[in-house]
mmCIF file as gemmi writes it, N, C-alpha and C atoms, coordinates in Angstrom:
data_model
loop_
_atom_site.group_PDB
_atom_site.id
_atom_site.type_symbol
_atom_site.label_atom_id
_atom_site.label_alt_id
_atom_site.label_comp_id
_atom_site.label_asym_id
_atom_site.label_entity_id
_atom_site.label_seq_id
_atom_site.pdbx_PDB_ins_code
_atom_site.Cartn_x
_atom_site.Cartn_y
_atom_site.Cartn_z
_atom_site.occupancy
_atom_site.B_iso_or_equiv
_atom_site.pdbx_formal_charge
_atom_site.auth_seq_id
_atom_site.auth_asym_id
_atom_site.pdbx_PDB_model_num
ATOM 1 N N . UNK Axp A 1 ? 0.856 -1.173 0 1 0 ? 1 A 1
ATOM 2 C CA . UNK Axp A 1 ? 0 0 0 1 0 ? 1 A 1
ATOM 3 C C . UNK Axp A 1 ? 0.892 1.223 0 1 0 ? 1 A 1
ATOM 4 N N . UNK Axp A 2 ? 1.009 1.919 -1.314 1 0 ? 2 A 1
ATOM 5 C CA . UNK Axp A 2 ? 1.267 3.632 -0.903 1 0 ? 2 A 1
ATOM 6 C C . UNK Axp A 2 ? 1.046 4.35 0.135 1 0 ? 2 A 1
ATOM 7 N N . UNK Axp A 3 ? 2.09 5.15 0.654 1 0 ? 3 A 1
ATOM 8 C CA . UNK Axp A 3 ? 1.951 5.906 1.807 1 0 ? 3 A 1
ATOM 9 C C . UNK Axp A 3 ? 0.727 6.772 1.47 1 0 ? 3 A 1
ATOM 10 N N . UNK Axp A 4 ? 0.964 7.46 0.557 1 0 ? 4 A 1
ATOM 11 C CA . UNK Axp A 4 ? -0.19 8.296 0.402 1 0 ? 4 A 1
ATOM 12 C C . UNK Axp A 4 ? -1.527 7.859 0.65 1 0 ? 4 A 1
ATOM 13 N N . UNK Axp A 5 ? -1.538 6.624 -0.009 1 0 ? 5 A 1
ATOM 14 C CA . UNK Axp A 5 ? -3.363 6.135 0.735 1 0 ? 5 A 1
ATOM 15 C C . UNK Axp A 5 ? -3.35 5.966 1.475 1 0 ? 5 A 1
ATOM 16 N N . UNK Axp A 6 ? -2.084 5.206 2.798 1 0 ? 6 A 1
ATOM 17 C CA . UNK Axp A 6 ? -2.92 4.985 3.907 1 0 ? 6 A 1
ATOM 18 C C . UNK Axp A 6 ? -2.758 6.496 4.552 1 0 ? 6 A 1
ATOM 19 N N . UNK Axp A 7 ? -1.866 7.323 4.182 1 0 ? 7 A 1
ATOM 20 C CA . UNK Axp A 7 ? -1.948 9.014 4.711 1 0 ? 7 A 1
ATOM 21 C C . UNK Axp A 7 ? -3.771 9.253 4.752 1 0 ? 7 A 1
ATOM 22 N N . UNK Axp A 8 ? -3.834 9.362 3.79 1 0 ? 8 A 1
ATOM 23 C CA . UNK Axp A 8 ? -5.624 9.806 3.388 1 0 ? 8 A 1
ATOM 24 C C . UNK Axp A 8 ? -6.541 8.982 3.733 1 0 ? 8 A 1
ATOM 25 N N . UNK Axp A 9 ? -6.752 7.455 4.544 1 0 ? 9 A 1
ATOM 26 C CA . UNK Axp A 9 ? -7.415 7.036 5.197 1 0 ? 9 A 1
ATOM 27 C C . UNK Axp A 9 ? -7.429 7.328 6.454 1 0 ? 9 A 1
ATOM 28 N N . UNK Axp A 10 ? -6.608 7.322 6.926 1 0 ? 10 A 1
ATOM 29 C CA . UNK Axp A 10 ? -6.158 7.767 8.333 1 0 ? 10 A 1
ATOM 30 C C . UNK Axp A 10 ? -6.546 9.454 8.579 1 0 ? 10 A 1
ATOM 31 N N . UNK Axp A 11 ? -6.551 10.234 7.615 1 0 ? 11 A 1
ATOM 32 C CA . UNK Axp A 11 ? -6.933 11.171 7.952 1 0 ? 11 A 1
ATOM 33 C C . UNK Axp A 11 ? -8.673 11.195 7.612 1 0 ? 11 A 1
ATOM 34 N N . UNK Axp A 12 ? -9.393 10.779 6.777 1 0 ? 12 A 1
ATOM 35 C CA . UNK Axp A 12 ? -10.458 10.365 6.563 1 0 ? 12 A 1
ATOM 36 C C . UNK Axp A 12 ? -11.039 9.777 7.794 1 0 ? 12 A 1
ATOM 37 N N . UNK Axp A 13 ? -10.647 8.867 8.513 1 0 ? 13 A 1
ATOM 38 C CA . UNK Axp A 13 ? -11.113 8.083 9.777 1 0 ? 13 A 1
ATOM 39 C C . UNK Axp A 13 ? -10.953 8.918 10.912 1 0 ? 13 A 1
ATOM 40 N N . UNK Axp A 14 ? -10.272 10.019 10.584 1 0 ? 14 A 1
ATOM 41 C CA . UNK Axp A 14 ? -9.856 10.731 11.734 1 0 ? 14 A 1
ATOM 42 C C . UNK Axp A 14 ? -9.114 10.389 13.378 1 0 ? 14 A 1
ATOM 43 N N . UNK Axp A 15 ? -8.422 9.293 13.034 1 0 ? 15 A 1
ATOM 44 C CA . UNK Axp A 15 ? -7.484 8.475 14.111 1 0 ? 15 A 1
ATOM 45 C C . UNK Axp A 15 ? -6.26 9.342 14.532 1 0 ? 15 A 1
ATOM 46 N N . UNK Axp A 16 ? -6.34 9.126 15.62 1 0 ? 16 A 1
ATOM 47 C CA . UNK Axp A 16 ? -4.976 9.83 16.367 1 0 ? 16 A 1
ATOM 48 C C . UNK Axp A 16 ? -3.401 9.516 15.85 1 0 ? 16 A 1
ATOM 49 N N . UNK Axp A 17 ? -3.194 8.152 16.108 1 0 ? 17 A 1
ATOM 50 C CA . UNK Axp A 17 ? -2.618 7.138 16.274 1 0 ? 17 A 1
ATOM 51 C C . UNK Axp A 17 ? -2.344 5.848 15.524 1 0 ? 17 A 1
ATOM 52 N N . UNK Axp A 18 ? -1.502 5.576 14.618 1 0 ? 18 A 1
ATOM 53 C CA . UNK Axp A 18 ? -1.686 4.229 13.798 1 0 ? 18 A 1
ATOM 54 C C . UNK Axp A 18 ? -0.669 3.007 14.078 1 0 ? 18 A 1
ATOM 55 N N . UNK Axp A 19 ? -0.986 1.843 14.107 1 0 ? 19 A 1
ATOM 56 C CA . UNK Axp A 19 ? 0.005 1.122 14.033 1 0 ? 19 A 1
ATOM 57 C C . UNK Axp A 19 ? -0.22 0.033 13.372 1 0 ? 19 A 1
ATOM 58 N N . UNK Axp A 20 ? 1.101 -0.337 12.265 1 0 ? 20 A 1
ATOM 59 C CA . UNK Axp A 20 ? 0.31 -1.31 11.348 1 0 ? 20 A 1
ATOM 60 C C . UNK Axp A 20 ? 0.348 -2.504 11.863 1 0 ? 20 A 1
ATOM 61 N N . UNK Axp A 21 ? -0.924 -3.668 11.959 1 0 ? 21 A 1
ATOM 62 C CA . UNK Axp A 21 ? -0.934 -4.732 12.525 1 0 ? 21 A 1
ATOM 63 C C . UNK Axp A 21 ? -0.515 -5.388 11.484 1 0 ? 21 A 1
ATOM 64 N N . UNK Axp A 22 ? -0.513 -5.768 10.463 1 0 ? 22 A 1
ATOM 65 C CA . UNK Axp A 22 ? -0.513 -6.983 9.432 1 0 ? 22 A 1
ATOM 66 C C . UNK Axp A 22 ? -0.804 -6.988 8.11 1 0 ? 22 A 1
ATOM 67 N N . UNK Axp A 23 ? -1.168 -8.385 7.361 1 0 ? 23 A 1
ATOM 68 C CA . UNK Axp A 23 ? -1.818 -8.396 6.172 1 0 ? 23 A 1
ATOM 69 C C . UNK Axp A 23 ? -2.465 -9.709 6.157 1 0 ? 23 A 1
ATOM 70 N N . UNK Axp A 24 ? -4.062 -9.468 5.384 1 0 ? 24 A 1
ATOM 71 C CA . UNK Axp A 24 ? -4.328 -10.495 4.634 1 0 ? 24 A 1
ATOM 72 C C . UNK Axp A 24 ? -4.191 -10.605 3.292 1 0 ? 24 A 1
ATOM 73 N N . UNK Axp A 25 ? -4.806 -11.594 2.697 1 0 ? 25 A 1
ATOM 74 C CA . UNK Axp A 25 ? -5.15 -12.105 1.26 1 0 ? 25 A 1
ATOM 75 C C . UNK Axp A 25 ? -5.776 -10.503 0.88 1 0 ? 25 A 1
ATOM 76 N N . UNK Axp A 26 ? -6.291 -9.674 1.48 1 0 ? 26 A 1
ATOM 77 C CA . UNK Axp A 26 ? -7.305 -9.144 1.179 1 0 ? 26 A 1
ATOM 78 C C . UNK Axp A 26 ? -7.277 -7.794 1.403 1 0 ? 26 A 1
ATOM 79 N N . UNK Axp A 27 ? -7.15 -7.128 2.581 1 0 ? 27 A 1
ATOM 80 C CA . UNK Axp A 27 ? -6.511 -6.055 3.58 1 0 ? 27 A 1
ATOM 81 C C . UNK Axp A 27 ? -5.612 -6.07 3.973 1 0 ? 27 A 1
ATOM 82 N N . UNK Axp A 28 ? -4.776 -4.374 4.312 1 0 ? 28 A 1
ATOM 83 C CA . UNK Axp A 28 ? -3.656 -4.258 5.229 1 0 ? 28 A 1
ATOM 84 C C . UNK Axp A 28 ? -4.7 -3.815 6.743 1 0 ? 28 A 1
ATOM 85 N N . UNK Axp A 29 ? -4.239 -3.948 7.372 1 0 ? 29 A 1
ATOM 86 C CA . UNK Axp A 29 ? -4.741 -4.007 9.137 1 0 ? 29 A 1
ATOM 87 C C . UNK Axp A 29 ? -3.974 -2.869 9.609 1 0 ? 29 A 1
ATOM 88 N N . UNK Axp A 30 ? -4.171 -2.171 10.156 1 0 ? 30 A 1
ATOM 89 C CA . UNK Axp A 30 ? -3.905 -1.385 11.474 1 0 ? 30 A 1
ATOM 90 C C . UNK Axp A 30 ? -4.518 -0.728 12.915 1 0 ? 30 A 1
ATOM 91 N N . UNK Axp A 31 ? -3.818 -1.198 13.982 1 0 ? 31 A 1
ATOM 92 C CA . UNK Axp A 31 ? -4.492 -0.799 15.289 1 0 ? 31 A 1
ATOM 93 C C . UNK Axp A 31 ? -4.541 0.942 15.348 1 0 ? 31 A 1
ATOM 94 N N . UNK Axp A 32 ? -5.953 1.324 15.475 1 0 ? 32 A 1
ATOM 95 C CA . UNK Axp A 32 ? -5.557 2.758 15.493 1 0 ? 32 A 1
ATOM 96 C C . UNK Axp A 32 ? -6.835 2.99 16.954 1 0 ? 32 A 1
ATOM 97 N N . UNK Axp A 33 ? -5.944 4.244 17.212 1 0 ? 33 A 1
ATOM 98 C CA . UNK Axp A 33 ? -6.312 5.005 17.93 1 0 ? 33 A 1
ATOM 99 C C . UNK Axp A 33 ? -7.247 6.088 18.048 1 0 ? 33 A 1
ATOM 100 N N . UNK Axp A 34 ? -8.753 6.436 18.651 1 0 ? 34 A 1
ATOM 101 C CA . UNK Axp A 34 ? -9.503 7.976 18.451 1 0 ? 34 A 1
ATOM 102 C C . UNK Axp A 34 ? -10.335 7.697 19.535 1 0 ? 34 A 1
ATOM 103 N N . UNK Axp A 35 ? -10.656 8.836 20.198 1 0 ? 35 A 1
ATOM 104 C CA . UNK Axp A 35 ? -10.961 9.205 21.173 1 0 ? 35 A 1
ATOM 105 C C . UNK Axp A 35 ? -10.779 8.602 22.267 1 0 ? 35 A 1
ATOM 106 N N . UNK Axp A 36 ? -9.944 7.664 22.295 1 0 ? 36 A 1
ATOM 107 C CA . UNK Axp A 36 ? -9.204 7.596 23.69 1 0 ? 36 A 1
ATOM 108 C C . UNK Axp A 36 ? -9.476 5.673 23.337 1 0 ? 36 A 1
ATOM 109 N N . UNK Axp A 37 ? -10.123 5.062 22.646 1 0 ? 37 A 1
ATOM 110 C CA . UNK Axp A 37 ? -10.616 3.833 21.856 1 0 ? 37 A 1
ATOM 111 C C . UNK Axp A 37 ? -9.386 3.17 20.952 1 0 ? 37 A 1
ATOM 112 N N . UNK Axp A 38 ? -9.166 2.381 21.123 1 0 ? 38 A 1
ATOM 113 C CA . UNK Axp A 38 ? -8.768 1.674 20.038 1 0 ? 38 A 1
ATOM 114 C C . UNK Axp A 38 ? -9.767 0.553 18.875 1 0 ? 38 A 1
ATOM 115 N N . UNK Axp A 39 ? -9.023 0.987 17.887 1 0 ? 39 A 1
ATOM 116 C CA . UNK Axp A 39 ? -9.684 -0.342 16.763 1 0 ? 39 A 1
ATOM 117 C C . UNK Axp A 39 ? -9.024 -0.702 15.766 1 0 ? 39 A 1
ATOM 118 N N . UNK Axp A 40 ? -9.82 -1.148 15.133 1 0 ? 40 A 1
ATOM 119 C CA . UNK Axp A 40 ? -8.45 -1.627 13.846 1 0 ? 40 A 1
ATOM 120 C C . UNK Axp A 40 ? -9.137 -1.576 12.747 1 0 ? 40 A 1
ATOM 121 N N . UNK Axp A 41 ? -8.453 -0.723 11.796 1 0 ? 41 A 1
ATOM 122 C CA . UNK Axp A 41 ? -8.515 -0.016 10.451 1 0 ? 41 A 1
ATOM 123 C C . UNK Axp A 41 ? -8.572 -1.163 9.179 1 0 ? 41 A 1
ATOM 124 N N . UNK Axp A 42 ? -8.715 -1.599 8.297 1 0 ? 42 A 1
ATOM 125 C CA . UNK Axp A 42 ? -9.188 -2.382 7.415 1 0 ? 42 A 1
ATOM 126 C C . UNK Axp A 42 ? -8.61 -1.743 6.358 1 0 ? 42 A 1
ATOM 127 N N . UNK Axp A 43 ? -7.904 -1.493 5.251 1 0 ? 43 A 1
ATOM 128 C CA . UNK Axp A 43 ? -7.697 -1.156 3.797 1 0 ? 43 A 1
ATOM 129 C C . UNK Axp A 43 ? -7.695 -2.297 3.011 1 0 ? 43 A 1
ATOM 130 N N . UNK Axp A 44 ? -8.869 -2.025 2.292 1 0 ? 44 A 1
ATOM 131 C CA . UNK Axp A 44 ? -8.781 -3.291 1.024 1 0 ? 44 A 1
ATOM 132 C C . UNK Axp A 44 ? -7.576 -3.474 0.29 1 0 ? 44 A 1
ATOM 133 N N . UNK Axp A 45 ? -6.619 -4.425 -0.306 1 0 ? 45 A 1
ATOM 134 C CA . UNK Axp A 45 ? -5.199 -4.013 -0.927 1 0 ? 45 A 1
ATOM 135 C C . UNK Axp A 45 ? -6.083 -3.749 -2.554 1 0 ? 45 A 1
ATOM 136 N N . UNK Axp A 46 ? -5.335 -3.051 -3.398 1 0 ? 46 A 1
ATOM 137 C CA . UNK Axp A 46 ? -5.56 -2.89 -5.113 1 0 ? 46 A 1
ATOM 138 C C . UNK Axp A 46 ? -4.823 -4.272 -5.914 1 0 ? 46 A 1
ATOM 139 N N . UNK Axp A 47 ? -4.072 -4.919 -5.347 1 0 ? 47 A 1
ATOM 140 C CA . UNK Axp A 47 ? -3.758 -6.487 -5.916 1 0 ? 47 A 1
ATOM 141 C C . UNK Axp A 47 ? -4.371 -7.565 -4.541 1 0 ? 47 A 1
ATOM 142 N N . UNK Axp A 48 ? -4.476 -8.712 -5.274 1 0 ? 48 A 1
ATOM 143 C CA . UNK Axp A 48 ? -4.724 -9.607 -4.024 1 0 ? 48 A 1
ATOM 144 C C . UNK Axp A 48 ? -4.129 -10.821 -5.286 1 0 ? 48 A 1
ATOM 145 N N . UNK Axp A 49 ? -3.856 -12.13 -4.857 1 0 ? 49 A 1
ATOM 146 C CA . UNK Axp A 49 ? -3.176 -13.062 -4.858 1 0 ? 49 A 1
ATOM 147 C C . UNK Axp A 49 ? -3.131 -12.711 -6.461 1 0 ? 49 A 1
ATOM 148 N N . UNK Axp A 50 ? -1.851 -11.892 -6.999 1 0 ? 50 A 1
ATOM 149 C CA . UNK Axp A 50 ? -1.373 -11.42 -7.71 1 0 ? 50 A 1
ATOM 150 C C . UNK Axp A 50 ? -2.065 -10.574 -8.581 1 0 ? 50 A 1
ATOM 151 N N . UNK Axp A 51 ? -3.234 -10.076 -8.723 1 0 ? 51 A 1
ATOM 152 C CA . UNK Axp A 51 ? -4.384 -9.791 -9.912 1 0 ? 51 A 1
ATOM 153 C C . UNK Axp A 51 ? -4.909 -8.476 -8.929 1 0 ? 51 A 1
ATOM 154 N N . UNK Axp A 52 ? -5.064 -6.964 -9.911 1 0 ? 52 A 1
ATOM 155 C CA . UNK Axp A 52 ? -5.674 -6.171 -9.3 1 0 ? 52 A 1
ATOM 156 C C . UNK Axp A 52 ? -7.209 -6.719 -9.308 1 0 ? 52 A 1
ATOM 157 N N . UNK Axp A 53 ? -7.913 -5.659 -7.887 1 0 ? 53 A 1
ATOM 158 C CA . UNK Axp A 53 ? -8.963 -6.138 -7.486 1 0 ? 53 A 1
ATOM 159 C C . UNK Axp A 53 ? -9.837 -4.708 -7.996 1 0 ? 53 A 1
ATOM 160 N N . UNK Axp A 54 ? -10.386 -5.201 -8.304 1 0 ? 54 A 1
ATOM 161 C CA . UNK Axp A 54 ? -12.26 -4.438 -8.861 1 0 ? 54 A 1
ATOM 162 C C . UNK Axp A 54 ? -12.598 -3.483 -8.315 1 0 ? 54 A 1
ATOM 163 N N . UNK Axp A 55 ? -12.55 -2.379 -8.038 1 0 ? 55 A 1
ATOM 164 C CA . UNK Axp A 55 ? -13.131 -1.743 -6.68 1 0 ? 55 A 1
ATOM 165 C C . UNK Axp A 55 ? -14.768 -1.739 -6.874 1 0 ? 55 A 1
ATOM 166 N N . UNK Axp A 56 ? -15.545 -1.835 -6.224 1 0 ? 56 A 1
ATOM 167 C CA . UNK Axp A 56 ? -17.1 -1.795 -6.319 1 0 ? 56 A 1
ATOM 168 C C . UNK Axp A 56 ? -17.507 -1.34 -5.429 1 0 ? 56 A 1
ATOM 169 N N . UNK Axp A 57 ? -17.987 -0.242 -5.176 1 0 ? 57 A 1
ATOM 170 C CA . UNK Axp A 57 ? -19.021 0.344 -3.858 1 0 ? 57 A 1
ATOM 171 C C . UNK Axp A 57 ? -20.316 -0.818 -3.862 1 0 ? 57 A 1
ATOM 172 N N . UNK Axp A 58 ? -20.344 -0.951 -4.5 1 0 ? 58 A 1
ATOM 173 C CA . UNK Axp A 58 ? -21.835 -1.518 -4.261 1 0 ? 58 A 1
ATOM 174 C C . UNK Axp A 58 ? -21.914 -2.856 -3.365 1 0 ? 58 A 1
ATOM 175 N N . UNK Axp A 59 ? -20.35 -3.947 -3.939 1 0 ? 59 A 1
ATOM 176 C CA . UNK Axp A 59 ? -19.915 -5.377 -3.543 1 0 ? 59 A 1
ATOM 177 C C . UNK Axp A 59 ? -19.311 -5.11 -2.374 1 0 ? 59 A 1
ATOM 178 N N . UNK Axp A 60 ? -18.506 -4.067 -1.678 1 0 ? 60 A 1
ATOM 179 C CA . UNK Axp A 60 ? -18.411 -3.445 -0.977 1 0 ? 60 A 1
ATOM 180 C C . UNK Axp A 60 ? -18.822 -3.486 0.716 1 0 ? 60 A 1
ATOM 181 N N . UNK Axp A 61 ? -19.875 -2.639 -0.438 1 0 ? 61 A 1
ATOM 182 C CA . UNK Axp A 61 ? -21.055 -1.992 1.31 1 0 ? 61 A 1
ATOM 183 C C . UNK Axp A 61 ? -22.005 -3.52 1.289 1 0 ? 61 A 1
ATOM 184 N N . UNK Axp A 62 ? -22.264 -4.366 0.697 1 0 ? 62 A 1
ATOM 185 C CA . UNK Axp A 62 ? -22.697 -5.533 0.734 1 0 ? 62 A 1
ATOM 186 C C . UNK Axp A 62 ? -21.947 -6.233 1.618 1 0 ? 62 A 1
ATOM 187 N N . UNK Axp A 63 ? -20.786 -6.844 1.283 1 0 ? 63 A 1
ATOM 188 C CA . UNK Axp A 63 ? -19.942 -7.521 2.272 1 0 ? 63 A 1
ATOM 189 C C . UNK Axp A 63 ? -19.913 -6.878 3.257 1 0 ? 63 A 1
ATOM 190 N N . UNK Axp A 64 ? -19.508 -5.747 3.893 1 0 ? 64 A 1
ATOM 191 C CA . UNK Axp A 64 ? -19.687 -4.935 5.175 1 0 ? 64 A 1
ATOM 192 C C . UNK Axp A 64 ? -20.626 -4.907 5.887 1 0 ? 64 A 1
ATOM 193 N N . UNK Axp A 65 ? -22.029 -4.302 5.041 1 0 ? 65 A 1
ATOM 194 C CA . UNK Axp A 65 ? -22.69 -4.894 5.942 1 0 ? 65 A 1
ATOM 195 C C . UNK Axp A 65 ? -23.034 -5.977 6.324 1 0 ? 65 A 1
ATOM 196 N N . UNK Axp A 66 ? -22.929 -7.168 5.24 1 0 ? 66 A 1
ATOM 197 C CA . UNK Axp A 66 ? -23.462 -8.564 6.256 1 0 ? 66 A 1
ATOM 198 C C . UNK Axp A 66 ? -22.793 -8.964 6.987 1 0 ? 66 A 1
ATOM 199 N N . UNK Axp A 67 ? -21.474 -8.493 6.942 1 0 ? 67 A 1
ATOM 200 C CA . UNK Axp A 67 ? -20.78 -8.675 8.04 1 0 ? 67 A 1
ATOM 201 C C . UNK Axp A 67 ? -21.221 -7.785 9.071 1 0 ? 67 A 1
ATOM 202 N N . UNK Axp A 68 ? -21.621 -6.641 9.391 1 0 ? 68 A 1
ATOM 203 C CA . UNK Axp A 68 ? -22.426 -6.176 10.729 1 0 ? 68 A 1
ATOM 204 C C . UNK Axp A 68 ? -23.705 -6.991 10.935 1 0 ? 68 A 1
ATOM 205 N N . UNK Axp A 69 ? -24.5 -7.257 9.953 1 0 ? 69 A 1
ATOM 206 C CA . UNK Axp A 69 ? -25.444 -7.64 10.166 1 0 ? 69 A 1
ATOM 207 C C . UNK Axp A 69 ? -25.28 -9.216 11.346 1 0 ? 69 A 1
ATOM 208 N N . UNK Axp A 70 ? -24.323 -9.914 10.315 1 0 ? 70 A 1
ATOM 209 C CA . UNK Axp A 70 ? -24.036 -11.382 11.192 1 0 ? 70 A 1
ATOM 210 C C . UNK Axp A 70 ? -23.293 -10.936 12.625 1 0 ? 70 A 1
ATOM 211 N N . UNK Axp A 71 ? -23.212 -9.931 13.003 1 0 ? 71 A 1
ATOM 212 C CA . UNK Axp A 71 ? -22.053 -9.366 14.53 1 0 ? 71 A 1
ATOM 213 C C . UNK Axp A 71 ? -23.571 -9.15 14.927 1 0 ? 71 A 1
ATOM 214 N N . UNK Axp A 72 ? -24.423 -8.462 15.104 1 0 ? 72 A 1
ATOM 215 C CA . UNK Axp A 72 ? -25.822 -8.061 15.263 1 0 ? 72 A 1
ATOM 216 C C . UNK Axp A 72 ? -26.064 -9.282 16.435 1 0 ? 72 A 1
ATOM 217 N N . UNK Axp A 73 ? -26.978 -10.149 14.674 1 0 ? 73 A 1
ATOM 218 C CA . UNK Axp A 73 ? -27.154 -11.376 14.697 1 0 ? 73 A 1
ATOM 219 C C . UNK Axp A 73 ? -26.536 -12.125 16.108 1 0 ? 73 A 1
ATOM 220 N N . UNK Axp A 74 ? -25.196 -12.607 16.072 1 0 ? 74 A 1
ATOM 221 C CA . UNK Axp A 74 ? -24.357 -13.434 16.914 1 0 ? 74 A 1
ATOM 222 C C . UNK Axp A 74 ? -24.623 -13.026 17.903 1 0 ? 74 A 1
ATOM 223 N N . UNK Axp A 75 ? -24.34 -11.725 18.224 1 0 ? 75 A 1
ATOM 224 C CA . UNK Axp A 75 ? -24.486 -11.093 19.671 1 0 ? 75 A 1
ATOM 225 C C . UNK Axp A 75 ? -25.564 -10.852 20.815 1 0 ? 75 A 1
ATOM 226 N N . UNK Axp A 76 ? -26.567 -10.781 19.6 1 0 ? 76 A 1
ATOM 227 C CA . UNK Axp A 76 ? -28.213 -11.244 20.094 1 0 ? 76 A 1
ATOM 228 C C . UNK Axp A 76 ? -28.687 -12.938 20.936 1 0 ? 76 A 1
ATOM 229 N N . UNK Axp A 77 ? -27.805 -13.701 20.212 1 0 ? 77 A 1
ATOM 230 C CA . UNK Axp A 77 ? -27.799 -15.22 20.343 1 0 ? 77 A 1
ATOM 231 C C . UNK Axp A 77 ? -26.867 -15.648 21.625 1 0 ? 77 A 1
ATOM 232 N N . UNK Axp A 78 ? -25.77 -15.058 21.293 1 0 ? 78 A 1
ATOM 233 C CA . UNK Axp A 78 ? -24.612 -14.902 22.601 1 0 ? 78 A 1
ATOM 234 C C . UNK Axp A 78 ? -23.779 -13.561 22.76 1 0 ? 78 A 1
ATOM 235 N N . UNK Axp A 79 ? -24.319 -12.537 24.041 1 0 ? 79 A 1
ATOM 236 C CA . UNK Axp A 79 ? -23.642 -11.663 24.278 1 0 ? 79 A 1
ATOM 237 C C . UNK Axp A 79 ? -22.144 -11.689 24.371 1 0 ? 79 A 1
ATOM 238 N N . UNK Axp A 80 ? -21.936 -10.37 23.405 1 0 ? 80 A 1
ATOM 239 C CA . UNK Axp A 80 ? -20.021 -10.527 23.371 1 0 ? 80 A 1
ATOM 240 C C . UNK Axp A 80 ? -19.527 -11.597 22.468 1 0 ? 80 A 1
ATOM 241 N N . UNK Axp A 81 ? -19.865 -12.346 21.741 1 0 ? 81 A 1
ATOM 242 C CA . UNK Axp A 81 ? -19.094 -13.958 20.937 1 0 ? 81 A 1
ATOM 243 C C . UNK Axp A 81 ? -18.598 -13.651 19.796 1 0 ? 81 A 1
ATOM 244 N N . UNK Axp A 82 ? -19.285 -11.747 19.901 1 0 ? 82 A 1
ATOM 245 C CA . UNK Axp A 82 ? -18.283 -11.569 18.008 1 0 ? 82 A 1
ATOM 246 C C . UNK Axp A 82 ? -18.206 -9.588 18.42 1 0 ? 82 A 1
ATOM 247 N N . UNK Axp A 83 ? -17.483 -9.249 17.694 1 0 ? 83 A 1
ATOM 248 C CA . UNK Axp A 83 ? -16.908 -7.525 17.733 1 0 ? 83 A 1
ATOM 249 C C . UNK Axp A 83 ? -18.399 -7.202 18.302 1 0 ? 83 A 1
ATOM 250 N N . UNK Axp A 84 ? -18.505 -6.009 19.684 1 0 ? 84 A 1
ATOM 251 C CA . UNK Axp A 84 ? -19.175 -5.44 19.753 1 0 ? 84 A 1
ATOM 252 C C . UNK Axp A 84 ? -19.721 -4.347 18.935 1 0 ? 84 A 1
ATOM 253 N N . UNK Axp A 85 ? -18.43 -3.247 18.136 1 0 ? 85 A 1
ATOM 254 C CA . UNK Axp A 85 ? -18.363 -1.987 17.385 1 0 ? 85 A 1
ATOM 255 C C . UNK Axp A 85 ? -18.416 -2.563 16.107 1 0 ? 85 A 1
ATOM 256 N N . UNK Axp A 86 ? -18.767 -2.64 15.288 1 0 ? 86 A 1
ATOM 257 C CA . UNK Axp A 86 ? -18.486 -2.825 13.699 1 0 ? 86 A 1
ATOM 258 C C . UNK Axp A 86 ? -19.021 -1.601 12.848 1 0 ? 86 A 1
ATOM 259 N N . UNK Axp A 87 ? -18.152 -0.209 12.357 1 0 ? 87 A 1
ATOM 260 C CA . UNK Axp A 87 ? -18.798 0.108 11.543 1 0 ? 87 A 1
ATOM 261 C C . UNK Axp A 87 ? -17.962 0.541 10.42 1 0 ? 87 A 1
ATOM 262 N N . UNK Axp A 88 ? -18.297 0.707 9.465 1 0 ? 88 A 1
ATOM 263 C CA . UNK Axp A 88 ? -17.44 0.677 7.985 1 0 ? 88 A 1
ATOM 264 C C . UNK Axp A 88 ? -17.732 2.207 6.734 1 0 ? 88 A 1
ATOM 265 N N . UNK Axp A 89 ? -17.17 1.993 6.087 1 0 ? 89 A 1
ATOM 266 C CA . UNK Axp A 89 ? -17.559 3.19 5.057 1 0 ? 89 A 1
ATOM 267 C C . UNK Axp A 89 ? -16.423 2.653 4.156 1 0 ? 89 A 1
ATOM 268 N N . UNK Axp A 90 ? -16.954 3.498 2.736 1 0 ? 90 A 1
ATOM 269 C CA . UNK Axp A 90 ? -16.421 2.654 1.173 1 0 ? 90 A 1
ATOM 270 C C . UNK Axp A 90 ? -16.725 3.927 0.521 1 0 ? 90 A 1
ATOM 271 N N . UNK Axp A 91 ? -15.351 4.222 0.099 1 0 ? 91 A 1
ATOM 272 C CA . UNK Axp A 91 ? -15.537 5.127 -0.813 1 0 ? 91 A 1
ATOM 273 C C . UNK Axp A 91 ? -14.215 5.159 -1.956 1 0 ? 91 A 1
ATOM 274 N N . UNK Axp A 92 ? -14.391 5.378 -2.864 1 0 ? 92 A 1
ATOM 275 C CA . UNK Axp A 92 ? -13.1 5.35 -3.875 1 0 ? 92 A 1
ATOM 276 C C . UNK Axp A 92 ? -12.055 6.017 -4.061 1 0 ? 92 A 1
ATOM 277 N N . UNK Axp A 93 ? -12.312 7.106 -3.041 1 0 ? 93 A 1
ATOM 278 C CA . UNK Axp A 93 ? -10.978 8.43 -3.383 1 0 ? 93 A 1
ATOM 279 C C . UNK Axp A 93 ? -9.737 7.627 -1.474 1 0 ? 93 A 1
């Protein structure tokens, strides 16, 4: 990932504090810091197992949310068994 994008996410998210946790297949990770909270930052990568990736708002905010939706879900069934906070935003710049 270019400095510059994760510069402009990080300022977009408005985080204090960054530290990069890792990588998947999929995302770079970082623990960040805001309002006194920690969480961890998500950047989709632009290649994944060698092949640039698609960007799609639409495929996107789909996957995101069912992924809140299933944290919802879980947590309703068993308090605490999946992320309490889940929230996301998708945008292309």
């Amino acid at each position: 990932m270019n400095n510059k994008r994760l510069q402009e996410a990080i300022k977009h998210a408005d985080v204090e504090e960054a530290t990069f946790l890792g990588e998947g297949a999929w995302h770079y990770a970082w623990k960040v810091r805001k309002n006194k909270n920690e969480f961890v930052l998500r950047i989709p990568k632009e290649i994944a197992y060698g092949k640039r990736v698609h960007f799609s708002e639409k495929e996107l905010k789909a996957e995101y949310g069912g992924t809140e939706l299933y944290y919802r879900s879980v947590n309703k069934a068993v308090a605490g068994a999946a992320p309490e906070f889940f929230e996301f935003h998708v945008s292309g710049n």
